[in-house]
C-alpha positions in Angstrom: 98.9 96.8 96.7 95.4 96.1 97.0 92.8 98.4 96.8 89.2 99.3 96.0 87.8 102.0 93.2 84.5 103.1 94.6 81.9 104.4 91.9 79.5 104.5 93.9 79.5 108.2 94.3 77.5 108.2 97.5 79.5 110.1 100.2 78.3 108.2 103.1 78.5 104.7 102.0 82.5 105.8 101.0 82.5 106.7 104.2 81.1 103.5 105.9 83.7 101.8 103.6 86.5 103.3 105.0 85.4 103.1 108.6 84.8 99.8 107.8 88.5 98.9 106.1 90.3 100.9 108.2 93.7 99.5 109.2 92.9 96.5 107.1 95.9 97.9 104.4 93.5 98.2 101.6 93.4 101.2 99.8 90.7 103.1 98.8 90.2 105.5 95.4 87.4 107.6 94.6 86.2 108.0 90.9 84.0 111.2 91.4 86.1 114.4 91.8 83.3 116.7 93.6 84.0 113.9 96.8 87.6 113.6 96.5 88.5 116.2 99.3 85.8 114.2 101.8 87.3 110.5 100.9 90.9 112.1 101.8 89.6 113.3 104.8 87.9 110.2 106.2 90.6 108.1 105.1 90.8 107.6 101.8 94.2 107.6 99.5 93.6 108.7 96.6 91.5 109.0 92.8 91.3 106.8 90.5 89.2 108.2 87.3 90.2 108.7 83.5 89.5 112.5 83.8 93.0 112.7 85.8 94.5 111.3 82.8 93.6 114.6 81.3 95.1 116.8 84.6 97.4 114.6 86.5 99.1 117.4 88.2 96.1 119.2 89.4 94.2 116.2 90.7 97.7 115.2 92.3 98.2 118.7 93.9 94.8 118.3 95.6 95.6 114.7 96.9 98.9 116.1 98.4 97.6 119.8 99.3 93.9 119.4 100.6 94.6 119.6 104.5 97.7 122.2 103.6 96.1 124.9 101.7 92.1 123.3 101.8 90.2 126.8 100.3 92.4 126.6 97.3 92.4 122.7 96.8 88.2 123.2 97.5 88.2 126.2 94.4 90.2 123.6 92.3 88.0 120.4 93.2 84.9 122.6 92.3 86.6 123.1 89.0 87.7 119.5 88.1 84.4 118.5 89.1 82.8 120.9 86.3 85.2 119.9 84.1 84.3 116.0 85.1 81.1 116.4 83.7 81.9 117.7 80.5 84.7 115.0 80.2 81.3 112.3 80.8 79.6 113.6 78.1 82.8 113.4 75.7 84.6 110.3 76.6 84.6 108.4 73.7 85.7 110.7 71.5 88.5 111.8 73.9 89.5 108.0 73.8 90.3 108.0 70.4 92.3 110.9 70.4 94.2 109.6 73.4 95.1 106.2 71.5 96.5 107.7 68.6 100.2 106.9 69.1 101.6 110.7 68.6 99.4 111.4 71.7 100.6 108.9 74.2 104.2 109.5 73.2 103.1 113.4 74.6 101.6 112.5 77.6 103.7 109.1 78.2 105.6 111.6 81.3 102.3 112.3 83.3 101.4 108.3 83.5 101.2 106.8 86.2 100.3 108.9 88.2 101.5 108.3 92.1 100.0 109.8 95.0 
């Protein structure tokens, strides 16, 4: 599979990128949460950021859910996004933790996470 992690956290260039890809078979993951539901919409296939390390199931349940069920997906984008920036301003020291072997053997099941 190839495919391209945008960072650029700029809804409309994402959006040019897609139009501009589109049926090429690349694929397309977003990094910044408060966009995710937007890249699905125009296209995209999924996210690609180390916050979903931290909630694999909930990022995954948006990515599957967002045209389904969309107010409740938005309510728990708009808190993963929240959460997003507290996970910025934390990251290294939630790296460490998450090398120590006793914690990858605990979250070894959510990893990798397919959408």
């Amino acid at each position: 599979m190839l495919f391209h992690k945008d960072t650029c956290h700029n809804l409309d260039l994402m959006k040019q990128k897609l139009a501009a890809t589109k049926g090429s078979g690349l694929k397309f993951f977003n990094t910044q949460m408060g966009t995710l539901i937007d890249t699905l919409e125009a296209g995209g296939h999924g996210f690609s950021s180390y916050a979903a390390n931290l909630y694999p199931e909930l990022v995954q349940w948006v990515s599957i859910n967002f045209d389904k069920d969309r107010a409740t997906a938005l309510k728990i984008q708009q808190v993963l996004a929240i959460a997003e920036h507290s996970i910025n301003s934390e990251i290294s020291r939630l790296g460490q933790i998450f090398r120590q072997p006793e914690c990858r053997c605990r979250y070894r099941h959510h990893l990798p996470l397919h959408l």
